[in-house]
C-alpha positions, 0 to 999 in steps of 0.5 A: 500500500505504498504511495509515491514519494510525490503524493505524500509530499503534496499532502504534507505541503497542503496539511501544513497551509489548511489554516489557510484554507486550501483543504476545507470542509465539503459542504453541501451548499458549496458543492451543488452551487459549484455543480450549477456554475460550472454547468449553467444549470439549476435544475436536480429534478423534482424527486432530488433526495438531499438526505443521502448527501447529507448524510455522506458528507457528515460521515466523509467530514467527521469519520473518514479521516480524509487528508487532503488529496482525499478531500479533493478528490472527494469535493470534485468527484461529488461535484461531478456527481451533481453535475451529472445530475443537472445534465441528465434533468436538461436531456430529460426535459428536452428529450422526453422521448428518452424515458418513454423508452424501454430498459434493454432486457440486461444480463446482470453479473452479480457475484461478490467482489474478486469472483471473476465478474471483470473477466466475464464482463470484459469477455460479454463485451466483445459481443457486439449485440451486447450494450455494455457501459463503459468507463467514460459514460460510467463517470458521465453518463449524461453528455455535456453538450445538447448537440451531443458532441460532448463524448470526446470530452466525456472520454479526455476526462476518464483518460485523465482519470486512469492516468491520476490512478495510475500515479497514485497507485501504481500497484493498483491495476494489478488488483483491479485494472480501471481503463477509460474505454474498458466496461463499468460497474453501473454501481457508478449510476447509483452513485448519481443519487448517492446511494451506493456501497462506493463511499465504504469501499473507498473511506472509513464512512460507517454512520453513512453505511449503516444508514444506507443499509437501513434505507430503501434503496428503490430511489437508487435503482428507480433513477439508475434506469433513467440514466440507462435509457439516456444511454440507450437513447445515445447508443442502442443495442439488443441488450444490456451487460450489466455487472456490479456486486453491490446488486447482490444485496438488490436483486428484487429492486434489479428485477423491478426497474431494470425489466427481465433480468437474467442473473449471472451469479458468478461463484468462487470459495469465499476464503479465496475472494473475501481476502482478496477483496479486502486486500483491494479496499485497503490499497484504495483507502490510501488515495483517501486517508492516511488512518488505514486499519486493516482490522476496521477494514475486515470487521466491516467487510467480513460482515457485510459481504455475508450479509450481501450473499445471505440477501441474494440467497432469500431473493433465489430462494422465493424466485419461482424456479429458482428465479432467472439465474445462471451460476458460474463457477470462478474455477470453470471460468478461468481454465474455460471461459468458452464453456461458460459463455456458452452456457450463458447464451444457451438461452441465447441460441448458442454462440455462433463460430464468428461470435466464439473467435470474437470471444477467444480474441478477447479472452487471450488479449486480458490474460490473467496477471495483465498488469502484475500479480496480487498476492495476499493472505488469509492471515494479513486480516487475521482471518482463518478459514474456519472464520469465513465458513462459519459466517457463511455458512448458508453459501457454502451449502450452495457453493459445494453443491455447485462444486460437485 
């Protein structure tokens, strides 16, 4: 979790002048009358929910702990935030067409974080009939322009992105690679409304998560599928690839607002993926905060992924049929990756041969370990196997099931 030397002295050289005031408080009022300046609009729409921001900016003030590039990443990515929002009302009130549309009919990879969800997505990509959300439309899914010539700038801005990732982090595409013309978690949509499990992934927000997990997420979900038909509107294709884990604890919401889903429950040993994932948290939380606490981390997401596969379980459990879902083992994924497409798309009328040379170009150009190995361990966390097994005890009957 080492930052280069550059970034540890700009934050001393900002914590010395905060008196200053070069780093101060995020303050609601601030950060949406910056959005409309910088936007020329005024309008959030009438359903805008400020409890949400509210609350996320208390916990990001007085919990997180956040240095000072923390603090200025987290002022411009919500003022962009708010910016999509101004954007997206303007499209929506010039263009009602948009919303008198239809939802693609999506695929939804919803297994847990570090199961193979960004190998499935990147692979489902190479299917031209597949509408999958890229990087660039995932930080602004609305343009900037009316005229819609704002799609260079949409992708000068998350080139601009992945470069800062890459300074910062250098170690981090090795985790997670994010590149700015490769596909998205729409989790990124939610966040337009400020409902979504990105703040706690990323910072120390525990008054804000807990909150949240309390909290009717149907507003998220309800103004996650007007951003998608905006983006339909822009680019149609026959159907959506969606992919995020945050939806595991959603799936009844998925189901509601986004049309007829088909799940793909991507699957791997929670005592290989939790650590994993815990591993990548902390290496993000650097970008946000010197006060990193490995324990904090794991007594959080330890907790709160089994409470993410025991939501998903009840929604498969009452689903008639066993609801609409497609499993894939991460095993089976990496060893065959054409098995498991094909048994994606038998619903599909199968793969044709163009279509499974299109595939295996994809899958050799993401090799595994692309940009560096990620080592960790059980033990970094304090953690052992028979901790994990205990607390998910439920899954792992329908994991050694699907294993057989």
């Amino acid at each position: 979790m080492n930052r280069p030397k550059w970034f540890n002295t700009l934050n001393y050289v900002l914590n010395k002048s905060q008196s200053l005031g070069t780093v101060p408080l995020l303050k609601k009022d601030e950060l949406m009358a910056t959005a409309r300046y910088e936007s020329g609009l005024q309008d959030f729409g009438r359903d805008f929910w400020d409890e949400p921001l509210d609350r996320l900016i208390h916990s990001l003030n007085h919990e997180a702990k956040l240095h000072p590039i923390g603090k200025f990443i987290s002022r411009k990515r919500i003022i962009n935030l708010l910016g999509v929002r101004l954007r997206a009302e303007e499209w929506f009130k010039k263009y009602p067409e948009i919303l008198d549309q239809e939802v693609l009919p999506p695929m939804v990879i919803v297994g847990l974080q570090r199961t193979g969800t960004t190998k499935l997505h990147r692979l489902l990509t190479a299917d031209p009939e597949n509408r999958v959300l890229k990087s660039w439309e995932a930080i602004n899914p609305a343009p900037f322009q009316l005229h819609m010539n704002g799609k260079d700038k949409r992708i000068r801005i998350a080139r601009t992105s992945e470069k800062a990732l890459r300074w910062m982090t250098p170690g981090f595409f090795a985790i997670h690679p994010v590149e700015h013309s490769a596909p998205e978690e729409d989790i990124l949509l939610l966040d337009v409304t400020f409902l979504s499990t990105t703040p706690e992934a990323t910072t120390n927000v525990p008054s804000y998560s807990d909150w949240l997990e309390k909290t009717d997420q149907s507003h998220a979900y309800e103004y996650g599928s007007r951003l998608l038909r905006l983006l339909q509107w822009q680019q149609p294709g026959k159907r959506w690839v969606l992919k995020s884990p945050h939806h595991l604890e959603f799936l009844p919401l998925i189901e509601k607002y986004y049309g007829e889903p088909h799940f793909i429950w991507t699957h791997r040993d929670p005592t290989e993926c939790i650590p994993s994932f815990l591993s990548m948290v902390c290496h993000s939380r650097v970008i946000f905060t010197d006060d990193v606490q490995v324990q904090r981390v794991t007594r959080h997401w330890v907790r709160k992924t089994a409470y993410m596969l025991d939501k998903g379980l009840a929604y498969r459990e009452q689903a008639k049929e066993g609801g609409n879902f497609t499993d894939v083992m991460y095993s089976e994924l990496v060893k065959d990756p054409m098995g498991q497409l094909s048994k994606i798309y038998e619903r599909y009328g199968g793969i044709p041969d163009p279509l499974m040379e299109r595939f295996a170009k994809a899958d050799a150009n993401n090799p595994q370990g692309k940009y560096g190995i990620h080592e960790y361990n059980l033990s970094d966390f304090g953690l052992s196997e028979e901790d994990l097994e205990q607390r998910n005890s439920t899954y792992f009957e329908l994991f050694n099931k699907l294993s057989l």
